[in-house]
N, C-alpha and C positions, 0 to 999 in steps of 0.2 A: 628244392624244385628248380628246375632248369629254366632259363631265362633267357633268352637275348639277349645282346650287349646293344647299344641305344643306335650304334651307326647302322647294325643291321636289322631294328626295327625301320627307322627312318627310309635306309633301301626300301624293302622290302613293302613300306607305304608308299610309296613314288612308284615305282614298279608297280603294283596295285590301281595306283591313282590311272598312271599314264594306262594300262591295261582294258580297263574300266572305260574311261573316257574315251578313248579311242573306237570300242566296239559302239557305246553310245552314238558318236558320230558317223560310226558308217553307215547304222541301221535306225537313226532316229534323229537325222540331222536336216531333213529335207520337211518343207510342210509350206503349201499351199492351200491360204484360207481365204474365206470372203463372206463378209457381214452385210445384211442390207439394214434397212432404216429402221426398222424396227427392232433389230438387236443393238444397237449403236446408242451412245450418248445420243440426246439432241442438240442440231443443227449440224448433223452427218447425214450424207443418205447413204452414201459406202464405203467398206472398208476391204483392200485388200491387199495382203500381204504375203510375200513369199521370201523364206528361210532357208538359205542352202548354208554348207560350210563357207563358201568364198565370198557369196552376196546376197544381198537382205534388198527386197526390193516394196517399199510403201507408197500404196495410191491410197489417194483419202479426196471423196468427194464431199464437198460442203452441200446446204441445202441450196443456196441459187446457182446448184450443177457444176460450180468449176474443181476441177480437178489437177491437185500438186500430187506430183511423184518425186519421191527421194531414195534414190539409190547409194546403196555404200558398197564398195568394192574395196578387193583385199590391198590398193593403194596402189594396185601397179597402172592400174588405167585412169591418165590424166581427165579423161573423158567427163568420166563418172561425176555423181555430184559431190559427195565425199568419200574419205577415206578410210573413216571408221563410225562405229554406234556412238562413239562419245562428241564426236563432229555434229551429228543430231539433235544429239541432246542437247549443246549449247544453242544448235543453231534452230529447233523446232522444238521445242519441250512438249506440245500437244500431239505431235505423231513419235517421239520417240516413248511415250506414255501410253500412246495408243498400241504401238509393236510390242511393248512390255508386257501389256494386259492381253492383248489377243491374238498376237502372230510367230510367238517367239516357237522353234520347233522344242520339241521334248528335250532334246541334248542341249539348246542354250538354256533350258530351264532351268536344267539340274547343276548345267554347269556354272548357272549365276548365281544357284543358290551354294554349292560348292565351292563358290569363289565368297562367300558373307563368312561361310564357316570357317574356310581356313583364313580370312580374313580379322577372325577374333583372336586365332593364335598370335599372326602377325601385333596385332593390336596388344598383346601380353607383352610380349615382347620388347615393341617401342614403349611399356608404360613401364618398366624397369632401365630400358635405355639409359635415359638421362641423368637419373640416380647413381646409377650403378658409373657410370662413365663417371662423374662429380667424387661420388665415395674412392673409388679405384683410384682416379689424378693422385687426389689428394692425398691418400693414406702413402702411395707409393714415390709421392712427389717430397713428402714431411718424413718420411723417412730418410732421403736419403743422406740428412743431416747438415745439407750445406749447397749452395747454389751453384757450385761450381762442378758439380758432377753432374748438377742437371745440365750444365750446360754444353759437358763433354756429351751426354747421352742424347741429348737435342741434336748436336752435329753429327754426331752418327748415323741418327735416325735418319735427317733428314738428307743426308748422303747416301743413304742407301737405295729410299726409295723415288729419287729424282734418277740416280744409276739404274732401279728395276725400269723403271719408266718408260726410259730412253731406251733401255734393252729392246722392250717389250714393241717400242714405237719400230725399231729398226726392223723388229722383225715381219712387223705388220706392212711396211714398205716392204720388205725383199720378197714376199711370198705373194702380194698381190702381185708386182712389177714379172715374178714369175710363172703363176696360174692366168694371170691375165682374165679374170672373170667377166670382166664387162668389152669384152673384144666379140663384136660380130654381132652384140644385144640390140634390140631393137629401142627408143626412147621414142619420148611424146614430145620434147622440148627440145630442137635443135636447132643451137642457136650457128653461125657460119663463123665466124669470129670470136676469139677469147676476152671475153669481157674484162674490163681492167678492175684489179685485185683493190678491197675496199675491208680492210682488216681494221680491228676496233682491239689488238693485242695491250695495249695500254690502259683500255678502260678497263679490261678484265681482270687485269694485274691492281690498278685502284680501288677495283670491286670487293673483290678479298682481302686487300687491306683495310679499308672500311670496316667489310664483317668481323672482321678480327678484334675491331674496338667498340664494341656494341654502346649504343646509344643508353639502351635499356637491358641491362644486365637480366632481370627478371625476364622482360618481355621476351628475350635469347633462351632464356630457359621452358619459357609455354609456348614458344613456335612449332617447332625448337631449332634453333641453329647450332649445329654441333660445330663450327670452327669459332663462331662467339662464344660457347661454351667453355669450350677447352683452351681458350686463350686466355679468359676470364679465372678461370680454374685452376689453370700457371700459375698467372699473376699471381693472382691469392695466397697462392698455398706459396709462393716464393718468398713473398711480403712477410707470411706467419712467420718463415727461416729467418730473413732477416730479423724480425724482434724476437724471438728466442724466447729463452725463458720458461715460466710458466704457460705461456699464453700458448706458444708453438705446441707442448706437450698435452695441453688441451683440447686445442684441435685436429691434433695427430692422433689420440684417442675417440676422439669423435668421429673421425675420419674412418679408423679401423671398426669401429663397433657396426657404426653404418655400411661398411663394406661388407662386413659377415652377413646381416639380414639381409642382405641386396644380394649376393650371391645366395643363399637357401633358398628366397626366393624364383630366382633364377633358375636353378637346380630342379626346383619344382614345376614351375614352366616346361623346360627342357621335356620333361617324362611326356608333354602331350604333343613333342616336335612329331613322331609317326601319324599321327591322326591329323595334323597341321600341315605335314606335308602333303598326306591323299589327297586331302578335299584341293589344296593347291595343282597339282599337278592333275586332278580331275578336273579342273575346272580348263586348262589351258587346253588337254588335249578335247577333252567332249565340245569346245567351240572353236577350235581349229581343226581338231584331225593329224591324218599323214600326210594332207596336202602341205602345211606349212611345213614339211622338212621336206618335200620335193620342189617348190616354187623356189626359183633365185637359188638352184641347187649350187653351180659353181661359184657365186656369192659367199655361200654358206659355208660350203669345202674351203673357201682359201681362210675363211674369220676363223672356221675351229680350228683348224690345223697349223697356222697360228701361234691361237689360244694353246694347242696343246703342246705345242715347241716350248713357249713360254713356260709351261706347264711342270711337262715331262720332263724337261732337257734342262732351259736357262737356272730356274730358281732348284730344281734339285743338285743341280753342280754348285750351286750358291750356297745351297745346305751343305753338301758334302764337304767341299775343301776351304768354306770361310765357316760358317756355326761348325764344323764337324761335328756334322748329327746326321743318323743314318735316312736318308730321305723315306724310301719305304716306311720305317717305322713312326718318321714323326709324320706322315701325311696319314697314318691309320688312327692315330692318335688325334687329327683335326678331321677325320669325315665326319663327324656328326655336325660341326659347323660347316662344312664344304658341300655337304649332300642337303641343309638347311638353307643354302646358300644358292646352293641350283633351284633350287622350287621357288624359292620366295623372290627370286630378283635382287633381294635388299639388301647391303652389306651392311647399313648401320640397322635394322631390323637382328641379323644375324648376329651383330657384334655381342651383347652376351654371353651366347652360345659359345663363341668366339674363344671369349676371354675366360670360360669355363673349360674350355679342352686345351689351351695352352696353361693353363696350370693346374690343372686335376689329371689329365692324360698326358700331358706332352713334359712336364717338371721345369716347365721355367719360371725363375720366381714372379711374383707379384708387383715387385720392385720396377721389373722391365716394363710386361705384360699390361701395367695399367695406365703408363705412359706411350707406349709405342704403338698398342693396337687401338685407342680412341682417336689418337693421330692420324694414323694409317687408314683407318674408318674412312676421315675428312678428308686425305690430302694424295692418296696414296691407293690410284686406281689403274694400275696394269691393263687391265683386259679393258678397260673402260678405252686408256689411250690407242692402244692397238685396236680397237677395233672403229676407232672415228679416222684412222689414219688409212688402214684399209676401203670405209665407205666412202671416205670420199673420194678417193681412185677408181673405185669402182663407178661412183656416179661421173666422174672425169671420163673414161674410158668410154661410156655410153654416150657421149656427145660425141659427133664427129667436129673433127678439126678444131679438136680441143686435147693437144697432148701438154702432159705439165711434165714439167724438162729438172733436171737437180734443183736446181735453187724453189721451184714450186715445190719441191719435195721437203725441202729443208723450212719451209716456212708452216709447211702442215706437221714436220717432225714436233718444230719449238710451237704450235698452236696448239696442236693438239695436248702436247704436256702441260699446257697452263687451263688449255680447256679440262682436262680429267682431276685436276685438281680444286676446279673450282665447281666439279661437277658433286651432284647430293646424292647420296648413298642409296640411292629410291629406285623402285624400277621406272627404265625408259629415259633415267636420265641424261644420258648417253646422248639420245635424239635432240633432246633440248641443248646442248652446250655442243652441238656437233653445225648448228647456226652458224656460230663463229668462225668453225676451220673453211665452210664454205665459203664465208664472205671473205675470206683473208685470200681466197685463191681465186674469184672472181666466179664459184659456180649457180648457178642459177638453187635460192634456197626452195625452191618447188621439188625440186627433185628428189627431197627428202622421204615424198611420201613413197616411192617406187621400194624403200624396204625394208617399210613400215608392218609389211606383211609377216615379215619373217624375222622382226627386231623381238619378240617376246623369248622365241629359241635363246638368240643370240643372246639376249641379255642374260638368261641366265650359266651362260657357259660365262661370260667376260666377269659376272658376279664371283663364281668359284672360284677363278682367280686373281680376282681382286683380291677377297680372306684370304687365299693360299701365299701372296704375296705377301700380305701383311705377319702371318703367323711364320711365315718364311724370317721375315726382318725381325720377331721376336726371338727366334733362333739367333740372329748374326748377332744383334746388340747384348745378347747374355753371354754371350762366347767373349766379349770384350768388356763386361763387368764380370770382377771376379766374386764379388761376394753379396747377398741379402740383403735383407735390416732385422732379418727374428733370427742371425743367428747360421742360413742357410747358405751355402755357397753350392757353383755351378762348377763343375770339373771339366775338363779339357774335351770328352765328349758330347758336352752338353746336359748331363744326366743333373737332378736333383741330389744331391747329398746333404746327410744330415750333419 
């Protein structure tokens, strides 16, 4: 019986999703209602709400007549009172309770219930994370029989993707400097003078070391913090090498055993990533629309294109003449993590996935694979760096008499690299650690919300190449180990051999 192969069910549910969703929002994304006192909890006497794609607007009259409105706009107008539904919800919990139960139009309904559903995928997902990242270290780390190869394989790693990094930074510099997106834009915040530069690069650099030595080992594992984890998970499995013995071969079999159920597992997972993706990508397009890929259009042209330099160009010439491995074939061999990767936003969500298609699809050993891509997960965010390095040009650009000259370029180059590394594999994280590269250049951090509207797109392009970059570095580092631990070695084209 004929089948699908699992990348082009996954298409083919995103496709679906975004299809779906999108018709939803054209023709069921508007809805003005109004409650009086008699339909209303008590101590309301009215309620009324209006639902469009770009703004949600709530009046709520109490019983002694006064009347608060909250308006949320898609973040471009400072005006407004917030920026999003989740601004609400911290900031009023009784009217964003009240929009839930009786104002939301048909299309956010479906789409929030669409967003719980593919929401459980995701949640499969992260509950195999942690395990699987621990089994993988470990079995791959005690195998390699001695600390000194981990440690060649550590410089490697971490030579490669501080090199994609920088790549990836330069090119987010030369592509805005040359689309110029924020040239001619209109802003709400202009300030006349460039406010002096108030960078915290030290604290963030101390932050991460910190994490790296967890307080509570356990507590690092039911957060979860994946760079306590995986530092912790080093140590360990290095500590076992050093005492040797029985003791090592005990936990190197523990290690493998729990690695096989953790991957089945996985595998199992994986078969419901096309239903995980729909409901994902119905939920984004049915409460956004086609508006969110027209707003902040030249924004958005100079982030992908970019992204897709990075993409298309840098790391498949990285494949070709450093891993030589045929770029086409091994990027076919990771869609189903790449196309899981676009919907979801999440690269440590996706990582799994990840670490199933570089070595079930793509034949790189396990050896590498279980060291280099949980790392990579943590520390090793391409599109993440490129794309904080572009917004905040972009929001530069829309201040007047606010031009940032080379050395302001070169301090967002080295910021934004410590910022993507100490950034969490989640969606949106991007927004949060892109605080930093502002204050390091003097920009006003309000301005953040201006693209806010159109940061869910982006994140998940910058997300596909985050994985593509890491599954890229899984290529380069087996091309410089020659051999296994069961036995396998890698050949000069990068192919699996028995």
């Amino acid at each position: 019986m004929f089948r699908w192969a699992i990348h082009w069910q996954i298409l083919i549910g995103m496709v679906s999703g975004a299809v779906i969703g999108i018709a939803l929002n054209m023709f069921a994304s508007d809805r003005r209602s109004e409650f009086s006192e008699a339909e209303l909890p008590g101590g309301l006497q009215s309620l009324v709400c209006h639902d469009t794609t770009n703004r949600v607007q709530i009046e709520i009259t109490d019983a002694n007549g006064s009347t608060r409105s909250l308006v949320v706009s898609g973040g471009s107008d400072r005006e407004e009172s917030f920026a999003t539904l989740a601004e609400v919800k911290k900031a009023d919990p009784e009217a964003y309770a009240l929009f839930q139960e009786w104002g939301r139009s048909r299309a956010r309904w479906i789409g929030d219930v669409s967003r719980k559903i593919g929401g459980l995928f995701l949640r499969m997902l992260r509950m195999v994370a942690v395990p699987l990242i621990v089994a993988s270290l470990m079995s791959g780390i005690l195998g390699l029989g001695n600390a000194s190869r981990l440690g060649r394989m550590f410089g490697r790693t971490l030579g490669y993707y501080i090199c994609t990094s920088l790549l990836a930074i330069l090119t987010g510099l030369l592509m805005v400097n040359l689309i110029q997106p924020g040239s001619g834009g209109t802003t709400h915040g202009q300030p006349t003078e460039k406010p002096p530069v108030s960078g915290d690069i030290g604290d963030v650099l101390f932050n991460q070391l910190e994490t790296m030595i967890p307080s509570n080992p356990l507590g690092a594992f039911t957060e979860p913090n994946f760079l306590s984890i995986i530092s912790f998970t080093i140590a360990f499995s290095i500590f076992a090498l050093l005492v040797g013995g029985n003791t090592a071969e005990k936990i190197r079999d523990w290690a493998k055993v729990s690695f096989d159920v953790m991957m089945a597992m996985t595998l199992a997972i994986i078969k419901l990533a096309p239903l995980g993706v729909l409901f994902l990508m119905l939920y984004v397009t049915a409460t956004q629309g086609v508006e969110v890929f027209r707003s902040l259009a030249w924004y958005m042209v100079t982030v992908i294109v970019a992204l897709g330099f990075h993409a298309l160009v840098t790391l498949p010439l990285i494949l070709k003449f450093v891993a030589r491995r045929n770029p086409v074939e091994y990027c076919r061999a990771l869609s189903p993590a790449l196309l899981t990767a676009f919907s979801s936003a999440s690269s440590n969500a996706t990582l799994p996935l990840t670490l199933t298609n570089v070595e079930e699809r793509a034949g790189v050993s396990n050896r590498v694979s279980s060291f280099v891509l949980p790392l990579g997960a943590t520390i090793n965010m391409d599109g993440t760096a490129l794309y904080e390095a572009i917004a905040v040009l972009f929001i530069a650009q829309l201040l007047p008499n606010y031009d940032l000259g080379m050395a302001d370029q070169v301090i967002i180059a080295f910021t934004a690299l410590l910022a993507s590394i100490g950034a969490a594999g989640i969606p949106h994280a991007g927004l949060v650690m892109m605080v930093i590269i502002l204050q390091a250049v003097g920009l006003p951090i309000e301005m953040q919300g201006i693209i806010i509207a159109v940061d869910r797109v982006l994140d998940m392009c910058r997300t596909s190449v985050n994985v593509w970059s890491d599954a890229c570095g899984c290529a380069v580092i087996a091309r410089f180990e020659s051999s296994g631990t069961d036995g396998t070695s890698l050949n000069t084209e990068g192919e699996l051999s028995i």
